[in-house]
N, C-alpha and C positions, 0 to 999 in steps of 0.2 A: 198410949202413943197415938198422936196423929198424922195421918199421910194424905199430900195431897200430888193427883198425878193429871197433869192438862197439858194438848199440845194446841202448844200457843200459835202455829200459823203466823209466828211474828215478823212486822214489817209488812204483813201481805194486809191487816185490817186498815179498816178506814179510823183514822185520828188514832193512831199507836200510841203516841204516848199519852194521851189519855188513858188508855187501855190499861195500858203500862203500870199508872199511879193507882188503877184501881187495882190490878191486881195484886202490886205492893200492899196497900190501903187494908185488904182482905187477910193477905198472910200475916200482917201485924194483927187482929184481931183473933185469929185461927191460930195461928204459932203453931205449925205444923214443924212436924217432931224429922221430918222426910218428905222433899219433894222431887219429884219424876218431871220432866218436861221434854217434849219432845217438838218436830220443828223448831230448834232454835237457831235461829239466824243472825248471821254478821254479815256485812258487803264485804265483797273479794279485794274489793279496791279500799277498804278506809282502813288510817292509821293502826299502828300494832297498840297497843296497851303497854306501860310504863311497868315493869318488872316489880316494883314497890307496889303497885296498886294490886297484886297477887299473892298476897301474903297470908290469903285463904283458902287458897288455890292449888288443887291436884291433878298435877298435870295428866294428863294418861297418851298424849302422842305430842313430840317435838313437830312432827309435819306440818300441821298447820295451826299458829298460835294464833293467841286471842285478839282481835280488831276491838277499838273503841265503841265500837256499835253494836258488838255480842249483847242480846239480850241476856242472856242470865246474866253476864257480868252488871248490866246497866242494873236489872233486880236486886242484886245481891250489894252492891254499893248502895242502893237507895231504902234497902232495906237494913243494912250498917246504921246508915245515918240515922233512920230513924229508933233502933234500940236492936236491933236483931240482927245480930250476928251470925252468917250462915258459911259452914267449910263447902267447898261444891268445886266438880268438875264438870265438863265439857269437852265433847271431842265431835266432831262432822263426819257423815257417810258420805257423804255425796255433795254437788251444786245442787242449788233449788233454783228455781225460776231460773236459770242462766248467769244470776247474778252474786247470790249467797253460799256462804257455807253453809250447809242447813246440816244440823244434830241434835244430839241430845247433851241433855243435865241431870245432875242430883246435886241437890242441896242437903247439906244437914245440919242441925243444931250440934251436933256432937263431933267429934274429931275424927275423922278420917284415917283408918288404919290401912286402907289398902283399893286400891282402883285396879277395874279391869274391864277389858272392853274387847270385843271380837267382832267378825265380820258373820252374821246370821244369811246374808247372800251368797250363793254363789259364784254372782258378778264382785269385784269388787271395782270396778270400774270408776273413778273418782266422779267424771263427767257422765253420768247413767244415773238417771232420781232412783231407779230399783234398787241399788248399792243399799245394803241394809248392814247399817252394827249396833248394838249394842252395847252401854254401859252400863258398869255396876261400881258401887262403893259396897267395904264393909267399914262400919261403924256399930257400935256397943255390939260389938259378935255377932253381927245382923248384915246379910247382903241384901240392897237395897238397887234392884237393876231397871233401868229407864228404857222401853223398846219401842220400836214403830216398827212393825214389820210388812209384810207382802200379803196379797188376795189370796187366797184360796184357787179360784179354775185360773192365775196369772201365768200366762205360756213361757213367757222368758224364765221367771225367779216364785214359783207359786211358794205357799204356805208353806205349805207337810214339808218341804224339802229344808224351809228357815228353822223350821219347828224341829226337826231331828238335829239339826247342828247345834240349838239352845238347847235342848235336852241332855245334847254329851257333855255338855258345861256345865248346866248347871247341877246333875247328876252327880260332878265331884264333888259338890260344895258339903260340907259335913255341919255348915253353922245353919238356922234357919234362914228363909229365902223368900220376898217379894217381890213379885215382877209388876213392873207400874207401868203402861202405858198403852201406846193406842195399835192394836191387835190388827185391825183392821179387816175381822170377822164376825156376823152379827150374831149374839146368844140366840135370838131367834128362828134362824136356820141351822137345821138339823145335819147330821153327817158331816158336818165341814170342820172347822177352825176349832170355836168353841167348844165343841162334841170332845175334840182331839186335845185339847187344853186340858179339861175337863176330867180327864181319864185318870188323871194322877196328880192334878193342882186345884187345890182346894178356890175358889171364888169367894173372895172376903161378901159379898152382894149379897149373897144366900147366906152366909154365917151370920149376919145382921141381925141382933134382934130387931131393930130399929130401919125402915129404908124406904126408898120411895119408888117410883116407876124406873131409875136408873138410866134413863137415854140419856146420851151423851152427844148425839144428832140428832137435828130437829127435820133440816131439808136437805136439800139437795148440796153436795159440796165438793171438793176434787177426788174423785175414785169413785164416786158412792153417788156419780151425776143422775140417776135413775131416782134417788132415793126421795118417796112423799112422804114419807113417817117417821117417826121416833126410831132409833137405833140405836141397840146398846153395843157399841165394839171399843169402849175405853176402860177397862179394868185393873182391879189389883189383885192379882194371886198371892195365894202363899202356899209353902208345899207343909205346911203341916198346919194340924186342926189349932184354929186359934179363938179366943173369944173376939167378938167384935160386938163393941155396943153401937155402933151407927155407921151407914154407908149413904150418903146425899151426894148428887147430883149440886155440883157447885156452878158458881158464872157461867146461868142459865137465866139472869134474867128478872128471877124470883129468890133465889137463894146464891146474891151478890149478882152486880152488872156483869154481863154479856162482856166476854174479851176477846173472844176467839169465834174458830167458823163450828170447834169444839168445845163442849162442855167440860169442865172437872169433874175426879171423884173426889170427894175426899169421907176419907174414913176413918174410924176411930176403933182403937183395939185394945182392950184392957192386957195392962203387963202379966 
C-alpha cells in the first residue's frame, strides 16, 4: 500500500495551477493507495459545486459545502479524467487568510465505509486559524486520519492539550490506524510533541527499511518564521508495528517539482 500525506498551502503558491497539474501528474505515476492533505482551500465567496459532480463524495458536515475552487475536489476531478478514480472527503476548521475555508482531505482508491471528523482544539471558533479538527475515513478496515494540528509552548490552544483529545479517539478505534499530516512539532526537539507522539505511535520514518533525511521544511514558513534548517514535523503514524519498505520526502524539488511551502511524505507498506 502507498500513502502519500502533504499540506498543500493551496491557492497561497505562486502559479497554482501549475502546481496543481503537477501534483496531479505525480499521483498518476505513484497511484497512491491513500492520501492526507491538509490546508485545503476554497474562496468563501465562489460558486457551490453541482451535486452530480459529488458522486465520490463523503460528506462529513452539511455546514459548509464544497465551492468550485476546493482544491481536492479540483485534484480529484483532474485525476478522474485522467484514469484514477479517487472516493474522498473534506471538511474546514477554520477561515484561512481571511478569505478561505481552509481544511483537510482523504482520498482513497477503495470505497469509503465510514467518515469521521472532530474538533482536536479547544477553540472551535470558525473565524480563529487555531480551530483545529481533524478527519478520518475508514476504508478496506483501515482508518486513514488527515491532521494539522497546534505548537507545542501555543498559549491559546497548545499541543498536549489537541494531542489528549485525538488520543481519546482514536484509542476507540479497534481496526488499525494512520495519522497523516502535518504535526507541527519537530522530531528533532526533545520533550515536546514528537517525544509525546512517540510514546505509543509507531513513526512509519524509522520502520523504513528504505528512507532518506525526511525534512519536510526547508526554510522559513508560516509558524515556523525562525526556522534556517531542514525540519521534519510532517508524518505518518501508525499504532501498530507494520512493515514499511520505503518512507521519501516527495515535491522537494528532487523527488518530483516543488508544490507547496511543504514537502510530502510518501511511503510504502508491504500488506
Amino acid at each position: 500500500m502507498k500513502f502519500l500525506t502533504l499540506n498543500t498551502h493551496s491557492w497561497m503558491e505562486e502559479n497554482p495551477l501549475e502546481k496543481l497539474e503537477d501534483l496531479c501528474d505525480a499521483i498518476i505515476r505513484h497511484a497512491f493507495d491513500v492520501i492526507a492533505l491538509q490546508e485545503v482551500n476554497q474562496l468563501m465567496t465562489s460558486p457551490l459545486v453541482e451535486s452530480s459532480e459529488l458522486t465520490a463524495f463523503y460528506e462529513a458536515n452539511k455546514e459548509y459545502p464544497l465551492k468550485e475552487d476546493n482544491f481536492a475536489f479540483l485534484l480529484q476531478q483532474k485525476l478522474k479524467e485522467k484514469g484514477l478514480a479517487y472516493y474522498w472527503t473534506w471538511e474546514p476548521s477554520h477561515i484561512g487568510y481571511d478569505i478561505y475555508d481552509e481544511g483537510l482531505a482523504v482520498l482513497s482508491l477503495h470505497p469509503i465505509q465510514e467518515v469521521y471528523s472532530f474538533f482536536a482544539s479547544e477553540n472551535t471558533a470558525y473565524d480563529d486559524y487555531k480551530s483545529r479538527k481533524v478527519i478520518g475515513i475508514k476504508s478496506a478496515d483501515h482508518w486513514f486520519f488527515s491532521l494539522h494540528l497546534g505548537w507545542w509552548h501555543d498559549e491559546h490552544d497548545p499541543f498536549p492539550a489537541q494531542w489528549e483529545k485525538c488520543t481519546a479517539v482514536f484509542d476507540r478505534l479497534k481496526a488499525p490506524v494512520f495519522l497523516m499530516g502535518d504535526f507541527n512539532n519537530s522530531a528533532q526537539v526533545e520533550r515536546e510533541g514528537y517525544e509525546l507522539v512517540t510514546q505509543t505511535w509507531f513513526d512509519t520514518y524509522h520502520l523504513a527499511n528504505q528512507k532518506d533525511a525526511g525534512f519536510t521544511v526547508a526554510e522559513a514558513i508560516d509558524g515556523w518564521t525562525d526556522n534556517q534548517s531542514g525540519l521534519r514535523i510532517d508524518y505518518i503514524f501508525s499504532n501498530r508495528l507494520v512493515n514499511v519498505c520505503s518512507s521519501r520526502v516527495i515535491f522537494n524539488g528532487v523527488n518530483e517539482p516543488v508544490v507547496s511551502d511543504h514537502f510530502g511524505i510518501a511511503v510504502e507498506i508491504k500488506k
